[in-house]
Backbone as a chain_set.jsonl record, in Angstrom:
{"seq": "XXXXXXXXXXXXXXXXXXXXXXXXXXXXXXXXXXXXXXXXXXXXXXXXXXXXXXXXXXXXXXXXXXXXXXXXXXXXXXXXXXXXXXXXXXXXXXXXXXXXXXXXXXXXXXXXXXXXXXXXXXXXXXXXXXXXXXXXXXXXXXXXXXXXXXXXXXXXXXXXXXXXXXXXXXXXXXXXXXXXXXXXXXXXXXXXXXXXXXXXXXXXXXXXXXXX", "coords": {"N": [[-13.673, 28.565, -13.441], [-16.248, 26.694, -12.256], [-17.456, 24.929, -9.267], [-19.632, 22.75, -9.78], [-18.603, 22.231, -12.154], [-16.054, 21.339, -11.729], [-16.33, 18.913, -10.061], [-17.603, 17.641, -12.353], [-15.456, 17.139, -14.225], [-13.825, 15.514, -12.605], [-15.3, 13.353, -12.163], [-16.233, 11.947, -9.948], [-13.864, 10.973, -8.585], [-11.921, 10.96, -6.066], [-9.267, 12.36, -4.909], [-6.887, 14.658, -6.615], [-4.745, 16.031, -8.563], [-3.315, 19.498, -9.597], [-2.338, 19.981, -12.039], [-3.947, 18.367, -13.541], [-6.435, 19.923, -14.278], [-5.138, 21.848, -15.717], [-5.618, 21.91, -18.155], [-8.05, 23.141, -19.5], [-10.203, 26.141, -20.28], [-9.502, 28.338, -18.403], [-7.092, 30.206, -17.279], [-3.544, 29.063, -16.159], [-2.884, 30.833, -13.159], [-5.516, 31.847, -13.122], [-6.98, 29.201, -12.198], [-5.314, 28.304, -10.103], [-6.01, 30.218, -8.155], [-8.72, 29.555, -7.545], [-8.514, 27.202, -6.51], [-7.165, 27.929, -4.002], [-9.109, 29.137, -2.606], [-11.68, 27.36, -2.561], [-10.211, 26.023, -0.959], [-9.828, 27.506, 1.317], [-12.432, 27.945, 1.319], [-13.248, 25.37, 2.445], [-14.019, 23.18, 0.446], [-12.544, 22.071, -0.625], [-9.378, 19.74, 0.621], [-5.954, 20.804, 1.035], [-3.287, 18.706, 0.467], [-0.658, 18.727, -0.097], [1.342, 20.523, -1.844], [0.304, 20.734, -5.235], [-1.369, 18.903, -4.554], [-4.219, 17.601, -3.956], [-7.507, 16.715, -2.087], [-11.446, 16.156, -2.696], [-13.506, 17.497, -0.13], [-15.843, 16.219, 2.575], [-18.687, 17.269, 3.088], [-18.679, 16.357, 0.22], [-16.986, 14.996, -1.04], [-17.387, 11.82, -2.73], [-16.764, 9.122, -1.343], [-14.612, 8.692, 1.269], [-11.24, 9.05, 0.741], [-8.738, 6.216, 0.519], [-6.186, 5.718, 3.322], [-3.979, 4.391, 2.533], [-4.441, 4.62, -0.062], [-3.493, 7.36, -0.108], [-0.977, 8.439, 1.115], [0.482, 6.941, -0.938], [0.311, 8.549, -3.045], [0.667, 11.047, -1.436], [3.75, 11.462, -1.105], [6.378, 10.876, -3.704], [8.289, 8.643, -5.35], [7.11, 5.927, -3.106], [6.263, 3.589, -0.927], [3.77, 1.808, 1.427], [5.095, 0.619, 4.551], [6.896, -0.631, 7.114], [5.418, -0.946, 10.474], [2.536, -0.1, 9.563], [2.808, -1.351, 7.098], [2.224, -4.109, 8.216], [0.674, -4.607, 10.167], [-1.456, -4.345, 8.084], [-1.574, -6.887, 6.733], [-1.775, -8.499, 8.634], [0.338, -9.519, 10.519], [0.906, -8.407, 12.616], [-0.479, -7.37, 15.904], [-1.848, -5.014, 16.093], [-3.285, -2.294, 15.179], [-2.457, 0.178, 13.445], [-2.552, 3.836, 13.776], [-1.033, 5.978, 12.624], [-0.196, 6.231, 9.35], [3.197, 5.083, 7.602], [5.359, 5.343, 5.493], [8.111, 4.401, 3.281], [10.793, 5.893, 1.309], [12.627, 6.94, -1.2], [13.404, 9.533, -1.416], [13.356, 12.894, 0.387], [13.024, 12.015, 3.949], [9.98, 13.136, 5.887], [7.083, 14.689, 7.4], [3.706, 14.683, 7.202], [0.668, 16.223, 8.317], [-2.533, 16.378, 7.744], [-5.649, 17.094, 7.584], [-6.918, 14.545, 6.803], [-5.28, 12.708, 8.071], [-2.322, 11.228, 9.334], [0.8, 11.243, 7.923], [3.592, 9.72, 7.753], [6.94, 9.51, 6.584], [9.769, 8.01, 5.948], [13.439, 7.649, 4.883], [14.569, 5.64, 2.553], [17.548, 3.894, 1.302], [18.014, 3.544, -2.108], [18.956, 0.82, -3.213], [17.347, -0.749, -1.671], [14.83, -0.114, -2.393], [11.866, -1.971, -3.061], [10.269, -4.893, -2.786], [7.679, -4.91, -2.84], [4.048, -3.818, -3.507], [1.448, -3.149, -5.512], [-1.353, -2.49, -4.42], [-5.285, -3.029, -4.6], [-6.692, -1.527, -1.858], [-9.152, -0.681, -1.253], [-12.616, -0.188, -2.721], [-11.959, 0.381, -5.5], [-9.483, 1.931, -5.192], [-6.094, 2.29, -5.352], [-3.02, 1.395, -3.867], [0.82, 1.624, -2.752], [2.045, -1.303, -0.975], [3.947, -2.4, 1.17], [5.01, -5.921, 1.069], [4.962, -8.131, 3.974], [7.437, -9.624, 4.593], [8.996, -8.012, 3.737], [8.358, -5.516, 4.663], [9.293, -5.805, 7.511], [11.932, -6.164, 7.349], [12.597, -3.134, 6.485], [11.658, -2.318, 9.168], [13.273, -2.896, 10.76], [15.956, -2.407, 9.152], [15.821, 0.525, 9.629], [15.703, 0.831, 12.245], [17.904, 1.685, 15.039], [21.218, -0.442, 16.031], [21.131, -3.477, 16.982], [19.05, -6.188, 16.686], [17.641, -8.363, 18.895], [16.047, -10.822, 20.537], [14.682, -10.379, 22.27], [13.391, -7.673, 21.302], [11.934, -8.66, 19.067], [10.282, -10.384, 20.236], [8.666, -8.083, 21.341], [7.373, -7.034, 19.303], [5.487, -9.287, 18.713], [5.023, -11.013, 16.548], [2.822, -12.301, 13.808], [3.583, -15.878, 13.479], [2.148, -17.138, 11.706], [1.699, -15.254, 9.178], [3.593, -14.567, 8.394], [6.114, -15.363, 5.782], [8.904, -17.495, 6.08], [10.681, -18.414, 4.607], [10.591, -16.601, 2.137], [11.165, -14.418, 3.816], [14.032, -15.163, 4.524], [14.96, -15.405, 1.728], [14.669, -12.392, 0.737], [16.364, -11.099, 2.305], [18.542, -11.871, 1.842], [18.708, -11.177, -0.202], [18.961, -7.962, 0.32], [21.657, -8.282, 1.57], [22.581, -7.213, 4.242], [25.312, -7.864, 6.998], [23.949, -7.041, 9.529], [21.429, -6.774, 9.195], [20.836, -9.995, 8.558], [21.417, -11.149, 10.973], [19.342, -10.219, 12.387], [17.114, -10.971, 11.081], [17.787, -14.063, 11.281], [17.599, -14.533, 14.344], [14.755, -13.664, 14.644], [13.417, -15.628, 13.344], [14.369, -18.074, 14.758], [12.805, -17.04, 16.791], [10.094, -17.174, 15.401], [9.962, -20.121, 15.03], [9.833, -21.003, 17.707], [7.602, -20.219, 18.854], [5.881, -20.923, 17.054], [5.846, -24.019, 17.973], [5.589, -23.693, 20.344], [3.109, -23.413, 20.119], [2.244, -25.471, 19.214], [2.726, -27.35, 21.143], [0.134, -26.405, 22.947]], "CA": [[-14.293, 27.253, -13.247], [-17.457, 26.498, -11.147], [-17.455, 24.207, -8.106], [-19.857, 21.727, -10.399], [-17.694, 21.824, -13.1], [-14.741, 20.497, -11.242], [-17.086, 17.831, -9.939], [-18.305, 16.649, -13.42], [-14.577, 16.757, -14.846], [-13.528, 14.712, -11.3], [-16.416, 12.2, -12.189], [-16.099, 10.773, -8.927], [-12.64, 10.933, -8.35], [-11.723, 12.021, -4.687], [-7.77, 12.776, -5.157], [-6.505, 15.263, -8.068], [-3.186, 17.174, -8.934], [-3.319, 20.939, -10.328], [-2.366, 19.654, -13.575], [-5.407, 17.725, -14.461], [-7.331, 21.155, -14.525], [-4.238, 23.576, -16.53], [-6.027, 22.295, -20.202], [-9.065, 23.821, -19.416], [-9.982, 27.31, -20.702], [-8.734, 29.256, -17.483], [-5.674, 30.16, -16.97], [-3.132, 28.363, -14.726], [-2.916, 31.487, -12.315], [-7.115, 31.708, -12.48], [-7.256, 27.75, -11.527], [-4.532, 28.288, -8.448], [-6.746, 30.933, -7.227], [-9.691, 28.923, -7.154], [-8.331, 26.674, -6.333], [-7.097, 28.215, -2.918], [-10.429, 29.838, -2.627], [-12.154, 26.369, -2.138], [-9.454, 25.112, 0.148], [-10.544, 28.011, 2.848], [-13.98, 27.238, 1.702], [-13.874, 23.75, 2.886], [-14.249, 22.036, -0.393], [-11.3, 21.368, -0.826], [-8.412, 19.818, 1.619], [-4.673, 20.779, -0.077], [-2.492, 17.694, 1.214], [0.818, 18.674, -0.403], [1.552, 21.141, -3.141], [-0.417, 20.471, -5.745], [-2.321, 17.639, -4.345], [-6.086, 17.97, -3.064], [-8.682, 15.924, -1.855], [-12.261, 16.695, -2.247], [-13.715, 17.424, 1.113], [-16.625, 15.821, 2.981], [-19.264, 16.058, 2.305], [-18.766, 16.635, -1.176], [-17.07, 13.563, -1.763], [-18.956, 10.311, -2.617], [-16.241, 8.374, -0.541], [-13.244, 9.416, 1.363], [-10.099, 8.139, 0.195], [-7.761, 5.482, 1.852], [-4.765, 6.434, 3.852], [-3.026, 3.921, 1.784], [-3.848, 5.383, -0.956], [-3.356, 9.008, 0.114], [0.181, 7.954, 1.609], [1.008, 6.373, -2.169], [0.365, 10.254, -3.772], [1.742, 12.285, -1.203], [5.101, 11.48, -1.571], [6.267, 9.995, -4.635], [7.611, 7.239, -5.24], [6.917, 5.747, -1.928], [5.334, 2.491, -0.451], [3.291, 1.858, 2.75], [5.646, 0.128, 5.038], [6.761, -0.844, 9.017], [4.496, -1.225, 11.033], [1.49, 0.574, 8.832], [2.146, -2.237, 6.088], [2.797, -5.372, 8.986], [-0.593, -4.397, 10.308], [-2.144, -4.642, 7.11], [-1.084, -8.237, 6.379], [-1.744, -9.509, 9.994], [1.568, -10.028, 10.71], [1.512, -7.654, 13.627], [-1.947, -7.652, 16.09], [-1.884, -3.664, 16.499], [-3.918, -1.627, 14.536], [-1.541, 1.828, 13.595], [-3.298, 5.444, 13.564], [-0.496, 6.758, 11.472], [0.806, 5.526, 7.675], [4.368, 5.468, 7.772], [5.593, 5.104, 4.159], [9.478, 4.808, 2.429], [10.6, 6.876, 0.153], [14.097, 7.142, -1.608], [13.526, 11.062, -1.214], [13.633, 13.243, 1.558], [12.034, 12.084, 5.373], [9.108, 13.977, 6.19], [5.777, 14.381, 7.929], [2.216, 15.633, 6.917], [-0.427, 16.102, 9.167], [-3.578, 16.824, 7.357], [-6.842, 16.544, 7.822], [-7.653, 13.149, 6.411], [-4.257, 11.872, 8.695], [-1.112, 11.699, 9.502], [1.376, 10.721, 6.929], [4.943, 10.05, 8.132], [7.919, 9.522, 5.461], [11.246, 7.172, 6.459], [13.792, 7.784, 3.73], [14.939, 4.087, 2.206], [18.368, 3.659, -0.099], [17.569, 3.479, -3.439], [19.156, -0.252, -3.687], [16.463, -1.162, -0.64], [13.271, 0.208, -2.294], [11.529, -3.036, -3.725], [9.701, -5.841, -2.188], [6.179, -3.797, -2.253], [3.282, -4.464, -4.762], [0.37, -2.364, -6.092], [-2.713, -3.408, -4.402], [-6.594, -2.707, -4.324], [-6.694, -1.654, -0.757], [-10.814, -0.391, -1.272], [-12.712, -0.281, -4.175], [-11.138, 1.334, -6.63], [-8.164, 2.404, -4.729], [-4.933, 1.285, -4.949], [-1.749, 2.08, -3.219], [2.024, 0.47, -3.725], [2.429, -1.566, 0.084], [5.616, -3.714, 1.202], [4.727, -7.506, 1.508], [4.872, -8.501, 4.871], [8.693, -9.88, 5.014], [9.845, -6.606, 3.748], [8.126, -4.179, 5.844], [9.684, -6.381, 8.445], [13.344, -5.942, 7.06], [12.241, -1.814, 6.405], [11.714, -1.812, 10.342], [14.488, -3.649, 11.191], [17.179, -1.393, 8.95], [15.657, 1.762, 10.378], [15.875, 0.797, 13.691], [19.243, 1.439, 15.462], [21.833, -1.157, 16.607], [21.593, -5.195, 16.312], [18.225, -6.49, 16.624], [17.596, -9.444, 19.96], [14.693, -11.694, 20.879], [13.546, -9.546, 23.375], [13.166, -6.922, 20.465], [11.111, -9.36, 17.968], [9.185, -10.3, 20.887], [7.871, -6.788, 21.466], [6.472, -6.642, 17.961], [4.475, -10.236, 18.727], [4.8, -11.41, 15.387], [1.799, -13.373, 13.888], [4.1, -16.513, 12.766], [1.105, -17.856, 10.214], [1.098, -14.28, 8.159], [4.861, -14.491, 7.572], [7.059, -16.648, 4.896], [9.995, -17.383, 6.357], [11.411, -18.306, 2.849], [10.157, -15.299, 1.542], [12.042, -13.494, 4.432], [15.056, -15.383, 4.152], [15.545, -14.755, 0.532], [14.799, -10.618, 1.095], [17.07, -10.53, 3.388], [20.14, -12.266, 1.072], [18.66, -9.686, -1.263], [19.435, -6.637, 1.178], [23.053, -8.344, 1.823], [23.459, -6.362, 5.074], [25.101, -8.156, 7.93], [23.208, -6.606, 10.744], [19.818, -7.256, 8.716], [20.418, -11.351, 8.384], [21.334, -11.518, 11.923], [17.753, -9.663, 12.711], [16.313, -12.176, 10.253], [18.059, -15.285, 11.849], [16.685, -13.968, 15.197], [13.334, -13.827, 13.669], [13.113, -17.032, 12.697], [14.235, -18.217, 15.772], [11.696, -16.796, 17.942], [8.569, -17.57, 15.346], [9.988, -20.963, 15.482], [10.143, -20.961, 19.022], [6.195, -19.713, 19.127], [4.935, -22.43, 16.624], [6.579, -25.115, 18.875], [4.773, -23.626, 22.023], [1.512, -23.201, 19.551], [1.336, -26.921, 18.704], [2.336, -28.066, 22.367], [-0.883, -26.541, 23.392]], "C": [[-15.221, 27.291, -12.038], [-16.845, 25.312, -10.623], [-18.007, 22.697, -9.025], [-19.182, 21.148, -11.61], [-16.464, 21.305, -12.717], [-15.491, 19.372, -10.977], [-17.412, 17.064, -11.036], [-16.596, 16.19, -13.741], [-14.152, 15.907, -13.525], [-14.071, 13.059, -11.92], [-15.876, 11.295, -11.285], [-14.814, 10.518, -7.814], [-12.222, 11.422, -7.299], [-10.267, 13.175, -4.549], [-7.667, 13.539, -6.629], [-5.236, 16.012, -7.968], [-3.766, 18.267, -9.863], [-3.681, 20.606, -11.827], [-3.277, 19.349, -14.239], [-6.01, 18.766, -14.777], [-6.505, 22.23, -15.654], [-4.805, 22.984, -18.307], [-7.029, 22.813, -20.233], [-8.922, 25.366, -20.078], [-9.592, 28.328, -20.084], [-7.279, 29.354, -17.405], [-4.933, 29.993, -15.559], [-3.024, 29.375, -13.626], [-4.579, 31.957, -11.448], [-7.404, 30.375, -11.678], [-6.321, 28.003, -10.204], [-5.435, 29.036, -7.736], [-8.138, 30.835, -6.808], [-10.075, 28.13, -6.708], [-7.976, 26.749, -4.394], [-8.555, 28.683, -1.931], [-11.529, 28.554, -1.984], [-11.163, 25.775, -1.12], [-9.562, 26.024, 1.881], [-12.236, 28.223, 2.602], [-14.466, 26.073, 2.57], [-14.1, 23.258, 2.036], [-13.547, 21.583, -0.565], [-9.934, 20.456, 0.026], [-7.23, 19.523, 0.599], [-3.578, 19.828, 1.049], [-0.635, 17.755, 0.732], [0.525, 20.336, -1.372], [1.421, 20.4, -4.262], [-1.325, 19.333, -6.107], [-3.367, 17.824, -3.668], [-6.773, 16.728, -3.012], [-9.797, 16.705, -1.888], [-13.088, 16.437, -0.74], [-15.176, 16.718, 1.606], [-17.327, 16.808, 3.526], [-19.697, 16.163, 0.842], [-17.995, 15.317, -2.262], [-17.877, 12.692, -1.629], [-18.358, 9.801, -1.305], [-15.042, 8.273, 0.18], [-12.048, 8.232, 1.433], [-9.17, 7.192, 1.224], [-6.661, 5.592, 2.24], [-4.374, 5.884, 3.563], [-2.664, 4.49, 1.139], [-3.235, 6.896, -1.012], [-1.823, 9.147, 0.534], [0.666, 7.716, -0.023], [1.315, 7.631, -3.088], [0.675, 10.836, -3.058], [2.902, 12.335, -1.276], [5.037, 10.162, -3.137], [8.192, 9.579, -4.869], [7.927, 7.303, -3.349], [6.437, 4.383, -1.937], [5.243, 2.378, 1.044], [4.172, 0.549, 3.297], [5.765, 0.087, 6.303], [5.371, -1.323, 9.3], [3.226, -1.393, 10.359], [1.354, -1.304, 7.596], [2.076, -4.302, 7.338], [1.223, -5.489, 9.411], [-1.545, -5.106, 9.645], [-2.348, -6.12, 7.035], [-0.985, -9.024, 7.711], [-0.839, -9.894, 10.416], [2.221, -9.254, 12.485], [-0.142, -7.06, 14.612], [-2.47, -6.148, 16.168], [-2.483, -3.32, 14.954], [-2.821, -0.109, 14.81], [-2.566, 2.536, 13.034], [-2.616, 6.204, 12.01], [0.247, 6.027, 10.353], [2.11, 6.007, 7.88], [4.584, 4.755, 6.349], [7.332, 5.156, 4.189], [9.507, 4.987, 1.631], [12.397, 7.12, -0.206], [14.296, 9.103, -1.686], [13.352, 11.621, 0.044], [12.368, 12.633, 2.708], [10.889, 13.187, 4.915], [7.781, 13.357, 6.967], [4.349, 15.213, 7.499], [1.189, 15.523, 7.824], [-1.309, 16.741, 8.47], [-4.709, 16.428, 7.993], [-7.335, 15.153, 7.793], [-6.115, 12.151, 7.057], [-3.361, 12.223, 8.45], [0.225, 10.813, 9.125], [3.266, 10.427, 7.587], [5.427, 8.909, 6.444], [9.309, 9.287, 5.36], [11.456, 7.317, 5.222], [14.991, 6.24, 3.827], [16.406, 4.566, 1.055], [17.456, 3.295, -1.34], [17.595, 1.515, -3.731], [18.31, -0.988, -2.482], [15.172, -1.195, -0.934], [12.816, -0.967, -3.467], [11.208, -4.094, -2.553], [8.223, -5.463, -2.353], [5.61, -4.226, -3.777], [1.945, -3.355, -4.338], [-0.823, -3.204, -5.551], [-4.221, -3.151, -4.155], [-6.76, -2.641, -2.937], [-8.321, -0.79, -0.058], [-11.009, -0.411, -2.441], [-12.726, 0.488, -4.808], [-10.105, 2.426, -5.874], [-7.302, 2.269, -4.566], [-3.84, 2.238, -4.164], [-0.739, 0.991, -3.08], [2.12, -0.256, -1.731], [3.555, -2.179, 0.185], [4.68, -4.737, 1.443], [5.634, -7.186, 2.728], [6.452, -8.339, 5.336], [9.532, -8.354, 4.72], [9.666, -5.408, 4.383], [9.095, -4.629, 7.036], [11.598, -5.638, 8.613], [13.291, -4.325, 6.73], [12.544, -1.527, 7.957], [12.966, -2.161, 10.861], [16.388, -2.412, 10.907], [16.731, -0.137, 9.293], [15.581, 1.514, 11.739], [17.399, 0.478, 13.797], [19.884, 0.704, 16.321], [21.156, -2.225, 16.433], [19.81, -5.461, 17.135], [18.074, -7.82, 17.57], [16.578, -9.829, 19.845], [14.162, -10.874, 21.556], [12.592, -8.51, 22.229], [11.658, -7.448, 19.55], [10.335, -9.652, 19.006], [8.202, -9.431, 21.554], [6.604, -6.672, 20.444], [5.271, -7.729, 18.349], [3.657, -10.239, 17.268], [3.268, -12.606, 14.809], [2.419, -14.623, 12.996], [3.171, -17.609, 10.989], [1.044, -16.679, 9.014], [2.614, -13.73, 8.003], [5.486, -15.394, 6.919], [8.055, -16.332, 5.0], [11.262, -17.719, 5.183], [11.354, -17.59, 2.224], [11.207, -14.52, 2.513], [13.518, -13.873, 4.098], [15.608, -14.982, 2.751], [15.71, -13.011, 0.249], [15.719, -10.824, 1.376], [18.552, -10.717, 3.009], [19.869, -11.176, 0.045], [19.286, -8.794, -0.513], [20.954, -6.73, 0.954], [23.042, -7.273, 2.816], [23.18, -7.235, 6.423], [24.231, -8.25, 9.16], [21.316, -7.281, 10.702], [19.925, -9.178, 8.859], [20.836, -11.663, 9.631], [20.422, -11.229, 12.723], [17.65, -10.709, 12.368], [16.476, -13.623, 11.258], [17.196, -15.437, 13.485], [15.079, -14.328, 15.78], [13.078, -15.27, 13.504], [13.223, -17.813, 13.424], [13.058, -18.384, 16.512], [10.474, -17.289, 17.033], [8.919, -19.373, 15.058], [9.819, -21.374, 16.579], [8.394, -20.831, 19.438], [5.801, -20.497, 18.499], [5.151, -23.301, 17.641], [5.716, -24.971, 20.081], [3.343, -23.664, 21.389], [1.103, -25.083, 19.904], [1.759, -27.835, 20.215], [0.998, -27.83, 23.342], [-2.242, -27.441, 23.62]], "O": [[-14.938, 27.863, -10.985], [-15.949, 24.699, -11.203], [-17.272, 21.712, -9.1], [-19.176, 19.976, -11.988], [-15.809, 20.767, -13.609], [-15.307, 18.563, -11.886], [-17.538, 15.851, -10.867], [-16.325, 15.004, -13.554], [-14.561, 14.914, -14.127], [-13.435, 12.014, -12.053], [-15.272, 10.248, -11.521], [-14.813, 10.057, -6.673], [-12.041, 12.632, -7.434], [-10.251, 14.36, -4.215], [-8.25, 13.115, -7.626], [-4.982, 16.601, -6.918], [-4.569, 18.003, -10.759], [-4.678, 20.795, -12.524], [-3.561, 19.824, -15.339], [-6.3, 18.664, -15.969], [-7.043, 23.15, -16.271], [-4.468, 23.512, -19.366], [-7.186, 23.194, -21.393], [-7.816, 25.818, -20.374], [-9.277, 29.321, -20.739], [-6.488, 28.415, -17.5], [-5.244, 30.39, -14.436], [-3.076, 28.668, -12.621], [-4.89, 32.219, -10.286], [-8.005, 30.432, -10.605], [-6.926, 27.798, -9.152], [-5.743, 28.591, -6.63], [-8.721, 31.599, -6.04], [-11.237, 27.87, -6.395], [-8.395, 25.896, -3.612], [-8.769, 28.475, -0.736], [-12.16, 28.82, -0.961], [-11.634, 24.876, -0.424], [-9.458, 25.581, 3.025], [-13.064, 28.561, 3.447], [-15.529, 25.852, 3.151], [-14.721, 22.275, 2.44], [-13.668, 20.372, -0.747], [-9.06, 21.213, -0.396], [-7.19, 18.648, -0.267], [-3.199, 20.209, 2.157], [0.295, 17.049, 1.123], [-0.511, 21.001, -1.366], [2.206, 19.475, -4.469], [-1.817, 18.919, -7.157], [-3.221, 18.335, -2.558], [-6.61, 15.816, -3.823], [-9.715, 17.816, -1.365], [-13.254, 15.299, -0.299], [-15.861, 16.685, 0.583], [-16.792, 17.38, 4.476], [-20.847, 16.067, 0.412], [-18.187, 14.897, -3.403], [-18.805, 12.575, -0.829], [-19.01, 9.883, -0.264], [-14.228, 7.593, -0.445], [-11.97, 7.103, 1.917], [-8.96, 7.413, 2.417], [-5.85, 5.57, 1.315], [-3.322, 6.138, 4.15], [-1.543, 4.987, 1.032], [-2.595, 7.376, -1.947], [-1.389, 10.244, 0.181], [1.435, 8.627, -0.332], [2.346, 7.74, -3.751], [1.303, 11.741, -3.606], [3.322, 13.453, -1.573], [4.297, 9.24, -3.479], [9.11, 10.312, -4.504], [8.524, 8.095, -2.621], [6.169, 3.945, -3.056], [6.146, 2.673, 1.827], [4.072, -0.504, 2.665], [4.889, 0.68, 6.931], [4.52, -1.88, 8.607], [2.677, -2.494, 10.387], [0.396, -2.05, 7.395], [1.873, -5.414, 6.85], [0.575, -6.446, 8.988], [-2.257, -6.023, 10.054], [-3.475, -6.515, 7.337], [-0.258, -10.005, 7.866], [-1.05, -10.996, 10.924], [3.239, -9.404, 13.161], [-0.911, -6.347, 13.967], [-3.689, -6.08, 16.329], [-2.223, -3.896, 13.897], [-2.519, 0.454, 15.862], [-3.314, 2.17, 12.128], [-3.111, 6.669, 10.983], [1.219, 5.301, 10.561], [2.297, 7.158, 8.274], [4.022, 3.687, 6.104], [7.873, 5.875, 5.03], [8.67, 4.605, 0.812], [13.209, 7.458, 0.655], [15.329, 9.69, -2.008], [13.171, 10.798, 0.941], [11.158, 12.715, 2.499], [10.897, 13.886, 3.901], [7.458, 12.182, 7.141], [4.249, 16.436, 7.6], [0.875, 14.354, 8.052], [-1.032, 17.94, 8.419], [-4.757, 15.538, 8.842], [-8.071, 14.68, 8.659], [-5.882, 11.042, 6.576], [-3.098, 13.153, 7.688], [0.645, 9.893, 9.828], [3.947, 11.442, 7.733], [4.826, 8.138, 5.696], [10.06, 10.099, 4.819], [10.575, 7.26, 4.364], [15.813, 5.903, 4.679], [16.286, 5.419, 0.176], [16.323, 2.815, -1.323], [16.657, 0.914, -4.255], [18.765, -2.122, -2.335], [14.34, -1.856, -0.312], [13.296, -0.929, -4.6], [11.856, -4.098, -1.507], [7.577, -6.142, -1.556], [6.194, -4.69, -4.757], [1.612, -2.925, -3.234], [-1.22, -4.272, -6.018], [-4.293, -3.024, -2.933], [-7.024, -3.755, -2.485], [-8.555, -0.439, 1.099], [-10.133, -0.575, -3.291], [-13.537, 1.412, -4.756], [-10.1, 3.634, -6.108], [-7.124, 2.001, -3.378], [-3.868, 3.45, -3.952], [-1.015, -0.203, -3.191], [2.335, 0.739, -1.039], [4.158, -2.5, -0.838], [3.605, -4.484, 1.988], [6.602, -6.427, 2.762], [6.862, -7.454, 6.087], [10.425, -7.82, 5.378], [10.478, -4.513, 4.617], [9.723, -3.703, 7.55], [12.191, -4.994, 9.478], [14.491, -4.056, 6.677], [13.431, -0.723, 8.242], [13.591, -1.304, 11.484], [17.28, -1.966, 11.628], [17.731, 0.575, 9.196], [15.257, 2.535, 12.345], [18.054, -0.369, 13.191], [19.498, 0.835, 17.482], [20.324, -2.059, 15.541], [19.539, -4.819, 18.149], [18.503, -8.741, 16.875], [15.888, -9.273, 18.99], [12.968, -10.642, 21.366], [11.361, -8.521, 22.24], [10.62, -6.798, 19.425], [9.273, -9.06, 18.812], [7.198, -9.802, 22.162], [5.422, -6.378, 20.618], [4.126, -7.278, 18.351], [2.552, -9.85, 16.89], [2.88, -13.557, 15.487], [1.998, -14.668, 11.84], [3.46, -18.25, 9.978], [0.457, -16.968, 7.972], [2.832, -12.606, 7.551], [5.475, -16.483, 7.493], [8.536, -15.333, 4.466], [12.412, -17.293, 5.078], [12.208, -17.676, 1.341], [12.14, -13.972, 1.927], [14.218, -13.072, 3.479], [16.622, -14.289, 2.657], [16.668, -12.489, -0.322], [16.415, -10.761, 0.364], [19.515, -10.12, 3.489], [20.725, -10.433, -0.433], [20.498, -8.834, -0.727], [21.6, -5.833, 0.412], [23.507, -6.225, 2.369], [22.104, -7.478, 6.97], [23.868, -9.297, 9.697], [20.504, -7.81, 11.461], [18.902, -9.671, 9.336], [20.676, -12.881, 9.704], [20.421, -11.798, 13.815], [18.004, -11.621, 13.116], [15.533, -14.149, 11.849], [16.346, -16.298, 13.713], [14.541, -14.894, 16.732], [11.936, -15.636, 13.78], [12.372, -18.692, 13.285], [12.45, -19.412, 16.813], [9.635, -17.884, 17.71], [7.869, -19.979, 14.842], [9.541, -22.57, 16.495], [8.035, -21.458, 20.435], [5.089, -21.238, 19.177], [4.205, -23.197, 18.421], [5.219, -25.907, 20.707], [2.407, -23.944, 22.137], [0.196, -25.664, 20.499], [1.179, -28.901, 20.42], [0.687, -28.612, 24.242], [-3.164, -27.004, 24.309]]}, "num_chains": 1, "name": "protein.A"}
């Protein structure tokens, strides 16, 4: 396979897996090795085993660390901080995607960023939704209240005001009915006395908002 011929079959496409290429007329040991071949060329950047990006400047448009976070581990969703961010709920801008994943921890540092990989129970992974996060890119994120309750059960020991007032919640870009019900979802002590907490303090911050 030529360089333009991956490009036409791509049409556009920045992200690809091995697989898409093994119906072609090469054989899967010719495509790995041309595959490697472009990745110490520079056309290629290999972000996992058998996951690539095409490289700049050969892509049209480089992909979004949402989405690139959503395909390197699988399943997964962008969560903590990374998805709190997103959703204004938290005034910090994060460097690195931190994703959960009902499979093993991990970390990737590639080129196009740096992927970290908190491992979630199985009966935890849910709250998160598929969303256009550029055009034509999606990736799975947590809603707001559940990244919240993500940081909360990965962080160790009982959760205080002082704590929630570190984060400097943005109380207009959370639903505290939305959290409250998560959080009877979860069923875990420790988590609805975070929550209660929570709710507390962005009560406590409207109250000082509207005495201004």
């Amino acid at each position: 396979m030529k360089w333009q011929d991956l490009l036409s079959l791509l049409r556009g496409m920045t992200l690809f897996e091995t697989s898409a290429l093994l119906a072609g007329p090469d054989s899967p040991g010719e495509v790995r090795r041309q595959l490697s071949r472009w990745v110490a060329s520079g056309r290629l950047i290999q972000l996992r085993r058998g996951l690539y990006a095409v490289a700049p400047p050969f892509a049209g448009e480089a992909p979004s660390p949402f989405s690139l976070a959503s395909r390197i581990r699988v399943p997964s969703y962008v969560s903590l901080q990374s998805s709190l961010s997103y959703h204004g709920a938290i005034p910090e801008s994060v460097p690195v995607v931190t994703s959960v994943t009902t499979n093993r921890p991990g970390r990737f540092d590639t080129p196009l960023g740096l992927f970290l990989y908190r491992h979630l129970k199985r009966e935890l992974f849910w709250g998160y939704r598929e969303v256009e996060v550029e055009a034509g890119q999606r990736a799975f994120v947590a809603m707001a209240e559940k990244a919240l309750i993500d940081h909360y059960y990965l962080t160790p020991g009982d959760i205080d005001s002082s704590f929630v007032r570190e984060l400097r919640l943005a109380p207009d870009n959370l639903d505290v009915e939305r959290l409250r019900s998560f959080v009877s979802r979860a069923a875990k002590p420790r988590l609805v006395r975070a929550v209660d907490v929570t709710i507390r303090v962005l009560e406590e911050d409207r109250a000082g908002e509207r005495s201004l």
